[in-house]
Every structure is written in structure tokens, then in C-alpha cells.
C-alpha positions in Angstrom: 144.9 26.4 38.1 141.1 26.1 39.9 140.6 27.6 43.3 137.6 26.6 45.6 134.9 28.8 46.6 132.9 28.0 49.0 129.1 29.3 48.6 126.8 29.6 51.9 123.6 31.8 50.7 121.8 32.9 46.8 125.2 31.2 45.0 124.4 27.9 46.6 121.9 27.6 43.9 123.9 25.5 41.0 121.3 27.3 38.4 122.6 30.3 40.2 126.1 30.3 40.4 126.2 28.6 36.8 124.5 31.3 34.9 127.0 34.0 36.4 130.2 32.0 36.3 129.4 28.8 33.6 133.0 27.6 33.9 132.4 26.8 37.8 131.7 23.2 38.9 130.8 21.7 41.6 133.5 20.0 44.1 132.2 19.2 47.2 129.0 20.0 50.0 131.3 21.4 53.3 130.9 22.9 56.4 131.9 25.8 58.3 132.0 25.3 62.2 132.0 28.0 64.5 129.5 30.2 62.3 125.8 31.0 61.7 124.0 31.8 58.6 122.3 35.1 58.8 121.1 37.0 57.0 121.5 40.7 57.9 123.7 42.1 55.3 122.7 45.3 54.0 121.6 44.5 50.2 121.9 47.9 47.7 118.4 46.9 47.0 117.5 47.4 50.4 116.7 43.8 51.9 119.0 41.3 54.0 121.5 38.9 51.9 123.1 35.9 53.7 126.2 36.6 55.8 128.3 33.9 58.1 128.8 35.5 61.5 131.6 34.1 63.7 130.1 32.6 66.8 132.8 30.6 67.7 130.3 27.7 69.1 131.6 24.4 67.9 127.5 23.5 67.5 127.1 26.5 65.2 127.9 25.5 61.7 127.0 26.8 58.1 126.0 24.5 55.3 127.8 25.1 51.9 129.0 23.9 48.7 132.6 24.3 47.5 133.3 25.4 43.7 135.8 25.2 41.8 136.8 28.2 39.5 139.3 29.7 37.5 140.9 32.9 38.7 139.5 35.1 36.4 135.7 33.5 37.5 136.8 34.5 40.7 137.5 38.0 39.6 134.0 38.3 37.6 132.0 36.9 41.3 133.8 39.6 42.6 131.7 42.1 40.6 128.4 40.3 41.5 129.0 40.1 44.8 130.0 43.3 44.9 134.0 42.6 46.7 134.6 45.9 48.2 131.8 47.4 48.3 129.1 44.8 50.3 131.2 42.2 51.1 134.8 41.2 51.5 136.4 38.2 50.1 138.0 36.1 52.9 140.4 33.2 52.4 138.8 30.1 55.0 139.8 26.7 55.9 135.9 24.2 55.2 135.4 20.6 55.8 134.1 18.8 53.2 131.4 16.2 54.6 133.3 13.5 52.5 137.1 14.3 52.6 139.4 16.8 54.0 140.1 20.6 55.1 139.5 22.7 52.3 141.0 26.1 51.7 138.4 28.5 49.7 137.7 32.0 49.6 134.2 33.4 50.6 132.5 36.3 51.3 131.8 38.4 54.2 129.3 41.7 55.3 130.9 45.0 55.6 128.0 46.4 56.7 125.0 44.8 58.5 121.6 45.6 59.6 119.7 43.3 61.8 116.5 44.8 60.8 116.6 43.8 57.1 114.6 40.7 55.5 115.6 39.2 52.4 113.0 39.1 49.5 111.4 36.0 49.0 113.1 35.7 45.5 116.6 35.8 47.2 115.4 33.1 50.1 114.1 30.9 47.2 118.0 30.7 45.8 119.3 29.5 49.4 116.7 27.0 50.0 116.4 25.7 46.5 120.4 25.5 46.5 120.1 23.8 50.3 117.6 21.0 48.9 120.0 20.7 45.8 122.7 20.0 47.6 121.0 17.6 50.7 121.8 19.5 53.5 120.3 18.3 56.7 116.4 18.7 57.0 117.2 21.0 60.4 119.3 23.1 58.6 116.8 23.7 55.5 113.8 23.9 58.2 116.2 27.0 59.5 116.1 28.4 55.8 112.4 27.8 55.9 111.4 29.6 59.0 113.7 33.0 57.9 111.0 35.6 57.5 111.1 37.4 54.4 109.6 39.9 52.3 108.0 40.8 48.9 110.2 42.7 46.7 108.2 45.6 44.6 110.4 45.6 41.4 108.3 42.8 40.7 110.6 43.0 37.3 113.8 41.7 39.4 111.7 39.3 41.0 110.7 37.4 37.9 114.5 37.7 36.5 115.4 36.1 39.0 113.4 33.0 39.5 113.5 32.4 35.5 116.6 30.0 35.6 114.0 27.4 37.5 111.6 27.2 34.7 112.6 24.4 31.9 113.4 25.5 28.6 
């Protein structure tokens, strides 16, 4: 039995998501109306991951890209996205651009902190995962303008942007 996931921020990335949970695949780009990507969660590593906060604005909407996984992938994304602890998994009803209401699970910021910036490496995955995917120019523009920061484990930071390179 597959379940749908439905990935907003780093995991939109396909290189991404794939190298954590390989048996995912891809289903469909949806939307969420009624939100706005932000990116104020407070990260263990001190900077600002992505977050969908309820605005409840029809014009507010967050860009995504629905998976499809197995149960037990969804138990293993729970431990790198840190279920619980950072975030908390939320069951959502999404529109896929092509097709019907989708229900996925996603997650959402226990704790936030409007101050924090994301590193550059962790804006990289969004946008990178945005242009993948097609999202609207406005919406990637949005991704584009977020400030964000260097991060100085400069170890992490090359770990991290290895899945772009070719083999």
C-alpha cells in the first residue's frame, strides 16, 4: 500500500528525497491554498528550514510535489525530519495541478523563529527542487529573493550539495 507525501521545502529536490527514501517516486506537482512558504523553523543546526504557515488567504498558496511511499519510507522520513521533535506530521487534503484532491501527510514547525535564515546549501535544495518540478517563475523568484546565510561547517555544506555533481 503507497501513501502520498506531499514535499514543500529541501525534500522537493527529487536528488534529495531519493537519496533518503530511494523507494519514493514521484506522483504529482500540487498545491496547497490558504498557506505560505516560510521559512522560520528553528533548524538543530541553528538556521531557518521551510515551514507552511496557515494564512487562510485563498491567494496564498505553496508549491509542492506529492510522493508516493511505502509506510515504512514514511516511518524512516520521519527520522530525517525529525517527527516529534522539529516538526509534526500532519495528514492534508492538496490539489494536484493535473487531477484531483489529494490526501498526503506533511510536515509542520513546532517551534519557530522568525529571525532565523536558512543556509544557502538548504535554499539551493528548495529552489533546485522548484525549477525541477516547473513551478511558476513568481513562485521560484519568491525562493530566489529569501535571504540566506553561509553555513560554517563548511563539511555539511559540501555533503550536501554532492548529489548535484554527475558521477
Amino acid at each position: 500500500m503507497t501513501i502520498h507525501y506531499f514535499a514543500f521545502g529541501s525534500s522537493l529536490s527529487s536528488r534529495r528525497l531519493l537519496a533518503r527514501i530511494p523507494g519514493a517516486s514521484k506522483n504529482c506537482v500540487a498545491t496547497l491554498p490558504g498557506h505560505r512558504l516560510c521559512w522560520h523553523k528553528k533548524g538543530q543546526d541553528r538556521s531557518g528550514k521551510c515551514d507552511i504557515f496557515v494564512t487562510d488567504n485563498p491567494d496564498d498558496i505553496v508549491y509542492g510535489v506529492v510522493y508516493q511511499m511505502t509506510h515504512d519510507d514514511k516511518l524512516e522520513l520521519d527520522g530525517y525530519e525529525g517527527a516529534g521533535i522539529g516538526y509534526e506530521r500532519r495528514q492534508i487534503g492538496v490539489t494536484a495541478l493535473h487531477g484531483p484532491t489529494l490526501d498526503a501527510f506533511t510536515y509542520c514547525a513546532l517551534q519557530v523563529d522568525h529571525r532565523r535564515q536558512p543556509y544557502h546549501w538548504y535554499k539551493e535544495h528548495v529552489l533546485r527542487g522548484a525549477l525541477e518540478h516547473g513551478f511558476p517563475a513568481t513562485y521560484i523568484e519568491h525562493i530566489r529573493a529569501t535571504p540566506s546565510i553561509d553555513d560554517r561547517d563548511t563539511e555539511r555544506q559540501r555533503r550536501e550539495l554532492s548529489i548535484y555533481r554527475e558521477a
